[in-house]
C-alpha positions in Angstrom: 23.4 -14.2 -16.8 22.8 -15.7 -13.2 20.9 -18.6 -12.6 17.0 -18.0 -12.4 15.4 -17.2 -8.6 19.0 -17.0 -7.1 20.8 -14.3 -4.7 22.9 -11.8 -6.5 26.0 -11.7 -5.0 26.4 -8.2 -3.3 26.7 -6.0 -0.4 23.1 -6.3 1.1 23.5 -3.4 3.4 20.0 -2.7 3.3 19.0 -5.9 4.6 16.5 -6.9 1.6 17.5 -10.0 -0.8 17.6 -9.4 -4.3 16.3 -12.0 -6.8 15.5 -12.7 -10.5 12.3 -13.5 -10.7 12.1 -17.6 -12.9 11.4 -17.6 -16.5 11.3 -21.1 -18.0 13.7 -21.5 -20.8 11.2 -23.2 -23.4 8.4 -20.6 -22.4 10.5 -17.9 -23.2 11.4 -19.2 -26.2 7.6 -19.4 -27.5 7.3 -16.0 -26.5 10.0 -14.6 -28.1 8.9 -16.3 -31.7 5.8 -14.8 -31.4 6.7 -11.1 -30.0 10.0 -11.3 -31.5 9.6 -7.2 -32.3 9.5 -7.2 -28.2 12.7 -7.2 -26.2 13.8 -9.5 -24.0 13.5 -7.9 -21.0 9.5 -7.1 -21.7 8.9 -10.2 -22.9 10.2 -11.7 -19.1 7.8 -9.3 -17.8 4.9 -10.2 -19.9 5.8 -14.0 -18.8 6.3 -13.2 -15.1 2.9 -11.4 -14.9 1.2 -14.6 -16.0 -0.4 -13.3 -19.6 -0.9 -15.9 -21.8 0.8 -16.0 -25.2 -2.8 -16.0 -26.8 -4.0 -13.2 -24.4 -0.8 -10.7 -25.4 -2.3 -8.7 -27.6 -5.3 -7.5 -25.7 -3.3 -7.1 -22.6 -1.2 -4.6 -24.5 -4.2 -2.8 -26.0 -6.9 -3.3 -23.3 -10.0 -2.9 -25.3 -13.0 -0.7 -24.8 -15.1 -3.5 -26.1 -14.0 -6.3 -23.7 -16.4 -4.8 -21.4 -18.6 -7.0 -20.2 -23.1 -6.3 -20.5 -23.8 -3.7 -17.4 -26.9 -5.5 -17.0 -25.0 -8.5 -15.3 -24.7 -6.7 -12.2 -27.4 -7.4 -9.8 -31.0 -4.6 -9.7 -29.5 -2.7 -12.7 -32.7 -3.3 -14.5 -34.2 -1.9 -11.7 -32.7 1.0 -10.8 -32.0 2.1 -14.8 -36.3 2.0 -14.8 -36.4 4.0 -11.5 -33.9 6.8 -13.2 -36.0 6.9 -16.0 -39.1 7.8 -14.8 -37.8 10.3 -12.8 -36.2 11.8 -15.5 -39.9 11.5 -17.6 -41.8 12.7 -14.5 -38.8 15.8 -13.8 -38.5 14.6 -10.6 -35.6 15.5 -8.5 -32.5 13.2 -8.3 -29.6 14.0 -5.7 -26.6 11.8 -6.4 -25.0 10.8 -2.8 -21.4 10.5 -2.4 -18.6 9.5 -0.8 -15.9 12.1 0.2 -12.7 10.3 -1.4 -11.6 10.4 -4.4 -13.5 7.4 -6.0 -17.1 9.1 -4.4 -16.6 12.2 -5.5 -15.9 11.4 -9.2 -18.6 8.6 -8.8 -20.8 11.4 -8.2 -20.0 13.9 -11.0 -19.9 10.8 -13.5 -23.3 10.4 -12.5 -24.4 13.6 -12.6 -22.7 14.5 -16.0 -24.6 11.2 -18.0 -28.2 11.9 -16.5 -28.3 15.8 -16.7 -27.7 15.1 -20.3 -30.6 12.9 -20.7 -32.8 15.9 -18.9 -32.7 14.9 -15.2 -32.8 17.1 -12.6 -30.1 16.1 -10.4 -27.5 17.6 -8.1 -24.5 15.8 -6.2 -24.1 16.2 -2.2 -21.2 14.8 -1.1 -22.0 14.4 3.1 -19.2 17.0 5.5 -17.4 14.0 8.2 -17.6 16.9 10.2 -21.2 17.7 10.2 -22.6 14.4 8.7 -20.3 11.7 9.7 -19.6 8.7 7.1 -21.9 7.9 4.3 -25.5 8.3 3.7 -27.2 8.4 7.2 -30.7 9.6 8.6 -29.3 13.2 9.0 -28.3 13.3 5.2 -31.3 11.9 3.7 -33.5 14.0 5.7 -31.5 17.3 4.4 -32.2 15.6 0.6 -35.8 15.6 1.3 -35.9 19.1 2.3 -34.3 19.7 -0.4 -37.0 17.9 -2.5 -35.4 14.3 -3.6 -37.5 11.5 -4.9 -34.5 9.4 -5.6 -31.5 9.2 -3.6 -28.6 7.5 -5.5 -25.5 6.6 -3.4 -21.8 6.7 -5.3 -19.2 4.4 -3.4 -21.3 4.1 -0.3 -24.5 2.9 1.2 -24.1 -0.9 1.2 -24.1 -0.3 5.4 -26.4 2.4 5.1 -29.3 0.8 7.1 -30.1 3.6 9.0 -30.2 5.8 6.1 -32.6 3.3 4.0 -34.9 3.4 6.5 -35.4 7.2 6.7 -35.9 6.8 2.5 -38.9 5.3 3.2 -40.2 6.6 5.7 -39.7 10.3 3.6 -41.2 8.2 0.4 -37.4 8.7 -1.5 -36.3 5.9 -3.4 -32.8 5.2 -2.6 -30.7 3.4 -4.9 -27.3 2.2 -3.7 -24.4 2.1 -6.2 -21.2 0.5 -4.1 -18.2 -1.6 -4.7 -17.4 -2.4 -0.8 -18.3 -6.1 1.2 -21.8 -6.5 2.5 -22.8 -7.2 5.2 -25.0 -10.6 6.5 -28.2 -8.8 5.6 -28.6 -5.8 3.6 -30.4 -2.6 3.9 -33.8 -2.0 2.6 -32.7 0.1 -0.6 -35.3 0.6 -3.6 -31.7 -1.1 -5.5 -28.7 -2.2 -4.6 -26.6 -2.0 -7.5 -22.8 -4.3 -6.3 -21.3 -6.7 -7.9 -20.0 -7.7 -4.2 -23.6 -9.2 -3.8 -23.0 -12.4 -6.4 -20.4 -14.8 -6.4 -20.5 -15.2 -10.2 -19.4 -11.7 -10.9 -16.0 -12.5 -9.3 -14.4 -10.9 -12.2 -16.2 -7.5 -11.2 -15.2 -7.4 -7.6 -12.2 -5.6 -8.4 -14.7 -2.2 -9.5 -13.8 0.7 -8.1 -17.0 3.1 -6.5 -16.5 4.9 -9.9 -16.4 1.6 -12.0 -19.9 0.6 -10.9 -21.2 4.0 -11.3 -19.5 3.5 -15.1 -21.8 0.5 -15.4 -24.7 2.3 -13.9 -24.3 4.9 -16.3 -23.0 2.7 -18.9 -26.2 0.6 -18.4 -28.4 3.6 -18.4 -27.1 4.8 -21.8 -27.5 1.2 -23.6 -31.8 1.4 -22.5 -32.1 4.9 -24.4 -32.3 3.8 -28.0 -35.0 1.2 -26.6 -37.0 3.6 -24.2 -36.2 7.0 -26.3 -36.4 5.3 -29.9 -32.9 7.5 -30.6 -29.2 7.0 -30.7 -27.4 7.6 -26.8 -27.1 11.8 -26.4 -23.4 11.2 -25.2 -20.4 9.3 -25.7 -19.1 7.6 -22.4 -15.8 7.5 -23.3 -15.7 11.2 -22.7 -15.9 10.5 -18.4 -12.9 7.6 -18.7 -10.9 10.1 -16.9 -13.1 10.3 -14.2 -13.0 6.8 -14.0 -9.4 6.0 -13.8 -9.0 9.3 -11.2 -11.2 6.7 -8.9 -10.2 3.8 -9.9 -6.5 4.5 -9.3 -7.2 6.3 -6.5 -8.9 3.6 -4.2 -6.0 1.5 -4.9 -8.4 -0.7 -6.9 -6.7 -4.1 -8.9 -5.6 -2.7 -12.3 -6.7 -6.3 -14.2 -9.8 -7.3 -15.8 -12.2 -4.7 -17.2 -10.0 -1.8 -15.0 -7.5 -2.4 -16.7 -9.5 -1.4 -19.5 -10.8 1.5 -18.5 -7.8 3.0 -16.6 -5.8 2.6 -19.9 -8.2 4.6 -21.8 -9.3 6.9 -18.9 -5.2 8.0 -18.6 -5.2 8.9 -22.7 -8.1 11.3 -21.7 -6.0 12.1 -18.6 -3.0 13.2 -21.2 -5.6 15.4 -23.2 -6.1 17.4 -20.8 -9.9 18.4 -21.6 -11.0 19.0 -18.3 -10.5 22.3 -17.2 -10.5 21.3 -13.7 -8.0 17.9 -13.6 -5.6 20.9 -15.8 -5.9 23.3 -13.1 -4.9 20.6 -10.7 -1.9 19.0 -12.8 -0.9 22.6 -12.9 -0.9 23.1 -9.5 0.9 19.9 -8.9 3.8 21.0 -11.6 2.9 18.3 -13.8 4.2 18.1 -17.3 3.6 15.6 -20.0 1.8 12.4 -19.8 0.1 11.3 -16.7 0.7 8.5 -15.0 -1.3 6.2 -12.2 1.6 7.1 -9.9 1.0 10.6 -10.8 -3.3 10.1 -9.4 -1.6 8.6 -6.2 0.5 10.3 -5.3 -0.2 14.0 -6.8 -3.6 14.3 -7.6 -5.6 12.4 -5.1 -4.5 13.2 -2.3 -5.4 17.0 -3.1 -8.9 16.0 -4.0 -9.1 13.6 -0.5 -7.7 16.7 1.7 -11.2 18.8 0.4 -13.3 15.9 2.1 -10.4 15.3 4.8 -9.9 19.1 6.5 -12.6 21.4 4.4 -15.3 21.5 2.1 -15.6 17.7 -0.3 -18.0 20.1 -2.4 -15.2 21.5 -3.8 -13.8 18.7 -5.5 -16.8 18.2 -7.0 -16.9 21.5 -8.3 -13.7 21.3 -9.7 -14.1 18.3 -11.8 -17.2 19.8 -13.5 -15.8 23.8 -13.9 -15.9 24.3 -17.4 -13.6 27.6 -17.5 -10.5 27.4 -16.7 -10.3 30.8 -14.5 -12.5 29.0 -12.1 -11.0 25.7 -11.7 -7.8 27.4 -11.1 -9.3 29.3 -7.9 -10.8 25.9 -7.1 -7.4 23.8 -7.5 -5.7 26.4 -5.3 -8.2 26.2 -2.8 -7.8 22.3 -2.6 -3.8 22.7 -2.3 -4.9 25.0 0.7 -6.6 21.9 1.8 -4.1 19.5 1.9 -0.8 21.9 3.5 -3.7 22.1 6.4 -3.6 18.2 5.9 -0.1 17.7 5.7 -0.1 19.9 9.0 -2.6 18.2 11.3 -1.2 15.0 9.9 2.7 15.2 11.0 1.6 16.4 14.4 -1.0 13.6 15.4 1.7 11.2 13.8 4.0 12.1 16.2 1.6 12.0 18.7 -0.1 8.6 17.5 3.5 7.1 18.0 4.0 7.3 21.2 0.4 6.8 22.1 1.0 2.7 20.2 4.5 2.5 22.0 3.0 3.0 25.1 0.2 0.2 24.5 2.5 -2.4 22.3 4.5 -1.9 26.1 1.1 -3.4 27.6 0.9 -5.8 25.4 2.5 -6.9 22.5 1.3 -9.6 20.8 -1.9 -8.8 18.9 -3.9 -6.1 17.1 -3.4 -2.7 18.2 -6.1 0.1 19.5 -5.1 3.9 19.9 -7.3 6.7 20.8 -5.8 10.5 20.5 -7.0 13.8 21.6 -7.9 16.5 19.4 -6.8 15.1 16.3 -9.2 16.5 13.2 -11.2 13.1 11.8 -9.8 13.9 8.3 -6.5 12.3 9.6 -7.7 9.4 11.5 -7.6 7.1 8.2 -3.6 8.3 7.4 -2.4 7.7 10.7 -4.1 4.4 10.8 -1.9 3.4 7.5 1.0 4.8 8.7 0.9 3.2 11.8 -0.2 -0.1 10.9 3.0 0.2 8.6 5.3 1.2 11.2 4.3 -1.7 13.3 3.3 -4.3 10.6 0.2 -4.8 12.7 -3.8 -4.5 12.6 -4.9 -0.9 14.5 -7.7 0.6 15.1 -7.2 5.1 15.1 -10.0 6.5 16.7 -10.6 10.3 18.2 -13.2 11.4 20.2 -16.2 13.8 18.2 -16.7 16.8 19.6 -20.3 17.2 18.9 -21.5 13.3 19.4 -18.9 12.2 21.9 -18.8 8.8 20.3 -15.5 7.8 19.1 -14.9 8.0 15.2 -11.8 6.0 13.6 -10.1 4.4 10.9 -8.4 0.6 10.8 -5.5 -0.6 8.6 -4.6 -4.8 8.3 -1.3 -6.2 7.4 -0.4 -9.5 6.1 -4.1 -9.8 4.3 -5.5 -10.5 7.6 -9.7 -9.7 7.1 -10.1 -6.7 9.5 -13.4 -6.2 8.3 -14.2 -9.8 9.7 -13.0 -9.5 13.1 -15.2 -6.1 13.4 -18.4 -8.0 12.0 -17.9 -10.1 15.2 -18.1 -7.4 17.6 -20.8 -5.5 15.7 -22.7 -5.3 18.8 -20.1 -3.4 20.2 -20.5 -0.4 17.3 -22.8 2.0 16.5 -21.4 1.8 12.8 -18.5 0.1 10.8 -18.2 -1.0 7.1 -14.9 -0.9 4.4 -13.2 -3.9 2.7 -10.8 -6.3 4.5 -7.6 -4.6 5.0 -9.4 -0.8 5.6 -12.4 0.3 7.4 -14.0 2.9 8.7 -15.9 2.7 12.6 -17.7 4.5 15.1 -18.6 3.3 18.8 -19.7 4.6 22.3 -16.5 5.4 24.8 -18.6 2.9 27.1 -17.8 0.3 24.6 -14.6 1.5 24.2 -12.6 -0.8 26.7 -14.4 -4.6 25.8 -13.8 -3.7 22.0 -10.1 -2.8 22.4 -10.1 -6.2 24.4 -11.5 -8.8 21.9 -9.9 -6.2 18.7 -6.3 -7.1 20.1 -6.9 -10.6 20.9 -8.8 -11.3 17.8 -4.5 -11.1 16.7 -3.0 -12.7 19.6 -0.3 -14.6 19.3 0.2 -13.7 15.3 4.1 -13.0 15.0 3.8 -9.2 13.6 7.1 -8.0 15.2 9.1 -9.1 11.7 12.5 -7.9 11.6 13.0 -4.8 9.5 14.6 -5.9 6.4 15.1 -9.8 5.1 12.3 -8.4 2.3 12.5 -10.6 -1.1 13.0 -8.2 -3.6 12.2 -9.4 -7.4 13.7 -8.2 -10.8 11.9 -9.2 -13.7 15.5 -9.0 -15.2 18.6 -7.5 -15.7 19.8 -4.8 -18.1 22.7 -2.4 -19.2 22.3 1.4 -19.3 22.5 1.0 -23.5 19.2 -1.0 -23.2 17.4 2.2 -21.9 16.3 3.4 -25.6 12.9 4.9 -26.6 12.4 2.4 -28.0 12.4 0.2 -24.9 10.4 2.6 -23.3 7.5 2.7 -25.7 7.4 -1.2 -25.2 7.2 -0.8 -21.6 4.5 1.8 -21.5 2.1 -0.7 -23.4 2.2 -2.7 -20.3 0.9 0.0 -18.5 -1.2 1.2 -16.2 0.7 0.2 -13.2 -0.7 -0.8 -9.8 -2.3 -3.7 -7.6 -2.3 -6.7 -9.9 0.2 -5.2 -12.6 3.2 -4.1 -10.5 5.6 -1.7 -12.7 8.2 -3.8 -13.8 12.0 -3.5 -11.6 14.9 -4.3 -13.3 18.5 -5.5 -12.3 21.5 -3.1 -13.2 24.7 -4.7 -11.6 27.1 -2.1 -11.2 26.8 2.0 -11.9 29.2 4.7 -10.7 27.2 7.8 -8.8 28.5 10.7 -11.0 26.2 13.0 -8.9 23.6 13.1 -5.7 21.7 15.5 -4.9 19.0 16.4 -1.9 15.7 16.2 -3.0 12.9 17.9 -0.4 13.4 16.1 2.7 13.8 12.5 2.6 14.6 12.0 -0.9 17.7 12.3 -3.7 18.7 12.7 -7.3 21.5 12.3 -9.4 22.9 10.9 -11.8 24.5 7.2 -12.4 27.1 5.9 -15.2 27.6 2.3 -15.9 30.5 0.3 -18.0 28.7 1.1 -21.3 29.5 5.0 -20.7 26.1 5.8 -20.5 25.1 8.3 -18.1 21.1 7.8 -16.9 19.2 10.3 -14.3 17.7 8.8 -11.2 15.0 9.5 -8.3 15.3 7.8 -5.1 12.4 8.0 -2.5 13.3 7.6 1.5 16.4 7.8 0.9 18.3 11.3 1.8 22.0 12.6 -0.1 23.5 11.6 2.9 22.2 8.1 3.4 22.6 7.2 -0.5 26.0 5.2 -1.2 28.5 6.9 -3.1 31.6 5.2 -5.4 30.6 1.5 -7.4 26.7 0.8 -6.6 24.0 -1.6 -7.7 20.4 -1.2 -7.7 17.0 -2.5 -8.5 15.1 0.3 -10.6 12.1 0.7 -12.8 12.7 3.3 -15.8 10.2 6.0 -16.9 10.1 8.4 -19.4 9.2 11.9 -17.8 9.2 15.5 -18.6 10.9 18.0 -16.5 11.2 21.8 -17.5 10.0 20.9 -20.8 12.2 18.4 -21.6 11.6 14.3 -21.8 14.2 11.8 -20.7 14.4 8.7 -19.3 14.5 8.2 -15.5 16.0 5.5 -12.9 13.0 5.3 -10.5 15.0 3.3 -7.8 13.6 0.9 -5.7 17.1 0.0 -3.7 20.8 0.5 -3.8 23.4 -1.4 -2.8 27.0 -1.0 -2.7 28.7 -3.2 -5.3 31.3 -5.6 -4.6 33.3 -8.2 -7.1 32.2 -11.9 -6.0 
């Protein structure tokens, strides 16, 4: 075994170091008396993550009933009343949404709780195209034509000043359900229902859009025994799927009470009850179990491309079909969606590119402001990511609206650097902004354009982005043999599950495997399979890395293993993080 936190000693042709993340010797040892049914390798990744020896056990099982009192969360009082006596005086309730993932099964949570307590309530999910971002004048005025009373946002509103206003001047009570920072003053809403508003709810600021509408709901449900005199009508554990869809979705910190209700929302999730999440696995080629990476990187992004390049309203249809014939036409429809997506997307990349090499070439050294031609808006937020990633930099997307003429974009940080706060001090620049730290969403005049590309790049000046590729610290939580990769040792490392922000899927070390076979896989990325000095032979997947780029004879690599399904079979799977070739020290 090598020493703790040091260099292995290989070929590091890919430029990152590899090391073994520290375990202390004595701490281990406790460990391992306690969970000695646990093997070693898990119990280094328990340790590394930071859970506490006494804390195991409800880390492993993430309990429904280490949620924490709804009521906690600031004007849930208040806007549980308001939904009530709408409900008693059958007035009409339109549930407000975002177009993402998280808004969209915000909304349909919603929905689904109140309509079975009698409310008459529908979900609109505002068109970027027609409406722009969030609740705004234009939407709430539609709602009241439509006959609202109560307006209730889902993963929006907490900028919606604007929009408030219009509430009351149409005599709608708005109440605002959000997870994102607000602002220095807040709208006039009938409720603003964000745990983001007090400091001693820290340990709810990780809440997705669709975790607060849980607690909304959640909170809603508790008061009916009290204001109905009878048991709750439904069983909240029934919508976890919806939640974890969101939660996953937004990227959201997998600790705390998410954790909780991820790890129960994917057991729903592997039931398959919803006619419409089934179409869309189906579509997808899913088999077996479903997985986090499985919401974010097949799922979501086919629900996102309905409110990125068509119609949102469709994902919200599709998550409350109840036949199956009719989600299928609905999950086919959103695959249309995203192709179209995938489309518009690799062209304004391409495009986007040279547009930042052309103003890093003006200036270098700080954030960086692009604005295309004819890109569709339901791109502007991927091209901000990919960009920012390609240049390890703050940027700013934005695309002139062909109806407005004001210029709609996306940002993307790096490094944790607050985005959000540098746009909060040029606020008088935009006619709208709003998102969390490292992702927002704007809008501004082209007249502004030129003084808010100024102070956005030197708000970064001088901050050394330009990092050379590679020289990344790579960790392994430890390091194993081919034999280790039982069922056994899989059913152990599925308990620490769900992975994501906060719980990072454990990587493990294997020191030297033979490639026995590689294969192409789509465009960027291979398959194969590896053999290692036990005379095991294990399967593997390797992402951005082609057949022709992947190192062939003796190699070593950093890997987290999975247990998936493919063609009706389940195996265990190398899911591989980076490949070197080996050499003898």
């Amino acid at each position: 075994m090598e020493n703790y936190d040091t260099q292995f000693d290989l070929d590091f042709d890919r430029g990152s170091t590899w090391l073994l993340s520290e375990v202390d010797d004595a701490v281990f040892a406790s460990y391992s008396k306690v969970f000695g049914g646990l093997s070693r390798s898990i119990i280094r990744s328990l340790i590394i993550r930071g859970i506490a020896i006494d804390n195991v056990d409800d880390f492993l099982r993430a309990p429904l009933d280490s949620l924490t009192d709804p009521f906690r969360l600031p004007d849930m009082e208040i806007a549980v009343d308001r939904i009530w006596k709408a409900i008693e005086n059958k007035e009409k309730i339109f549930v407000h949404g975002d177009y993402d993932t998280d808004g969209v099964t915000s909304a349909v949570l919603i929905e689904w709780v109140l309509a079975a307590y009698g409310a008459d309530i529908e979900v609109f999910v505002s068109n970027r195209m027609e409406d722009g971002y969030g609740p705004t004048e234009s939407t709430i005025s539609k709602l009241s034509a439509r006959g609202a009373s109560v307006v209730i946002s889902s993963d929006c509103g907490i900028t919606s000043f604007g929009a408030c206003v219009k509430a009351k001047e149409l005599g709608i009570d708005f109440i605002i359900t959000d997870h994102h920072n607000p602002g220095a003053e807040l709208p006039d809403a009938f409720a603003i229902v964000n745990p983001r508003l007090k400091m001693d709810l820290i340990d709810l600021h990780g809440l997705a859009g669709v975790g607060v509408a849980f607690k909304l709901c959640h909170g809603f449900v508790k008061s009916s025994l009290s204001r109905t005199g009878c048991p709750p009508d439904i069983d909240l554990r029934i919508g976890l799927d919806l939640v974890a869809m969101g939660t996953v979705a937004d990227v959201s910190p997998l600790t705390g009470e998410n954790r909780s209700l991820v790890k129960n929302g994917l057991k729903l999730l592997a039931m398959q009850g919803r006619p419409g999440l089934l179409a869309l696995s189906e579509m997808a080629y899913m088999e077996g179990r479903v997985t986090t990476s499985d919401i974010s990187r097949r799922l979501a992004p086919k629900i996102n491309a309905a409110g990125r390049v068509g119609d949102p309203m469709v994902s919200v249809d599709l998550l409350r079909s109840k036949e199956s014939v009719t989600a299928s036409k609905l999950a086919y429809l959103l695959e249309k969606f995203n192709r179209k997506r995938r489309q518009a997307e690799r062209q304004a990349y391409r495009e986007a590119l040279e547009l930042a090499r052309f103003e890093l070439s003006l200036n270098s050294m700080g954030g960086l402001v692009i604005v295309g031609h004819g890109w569709h808006p339901g791109v502007i937020g991927l091209l901000a990511t990919k960009v920012s990633k390609h240049y390890n930099r703050p940027v700013i997307v934005l695309c002139k609206d062909s109806e407005s003429g004001e210029l709609l974009g996306s940002g993307r940080s790096c490094a944790q650097l607050d985005i959000l706060k540098v746009l909060n001090s040029h606020a008088h620049l935009l006619s709208s902004f709003g998102g969390h730290p490292m992702a927002v969403g704007i809008s501004l005049s082209e007249s502004n354009l030129d003084e808010f590309k100024t102070g956005f790049i030197e708000a970064f000046y001088g901050m050394d982005f330009n990092v050379a590729v590679g020289g990344d610290k790579l960790f392994a939580d430890d390091e194993m043999m081919f034999c280790e990769l039982s069922d056994s040792f899989i059913d152990q490392l599925e308990m620490l599950e769900p992975f994501g922000v906060g719980n990072s899927e454990p990587i493990y070390f294997y020191r030297k495997a033979k490639v026995v076979e590689v294969c192409q896989l789509g465009e960027r990325h291979c398959r194969g399979m590896l053999e290692d000095d036990s005379g095991i032979n294990v399967s593997f997947v390797c992402y951005s890395i082609s057949q022709s780029q992947f190192p062939s004879g003796d190699i070593s690599i950093l890997a987290s293993p999975r247990r998936v399904t493919i063609k009706g079979c389940v195996e265990i799977q190398l899911f591989i993080v980076d490949v070197k070739s080996y050499e003898n020290s």
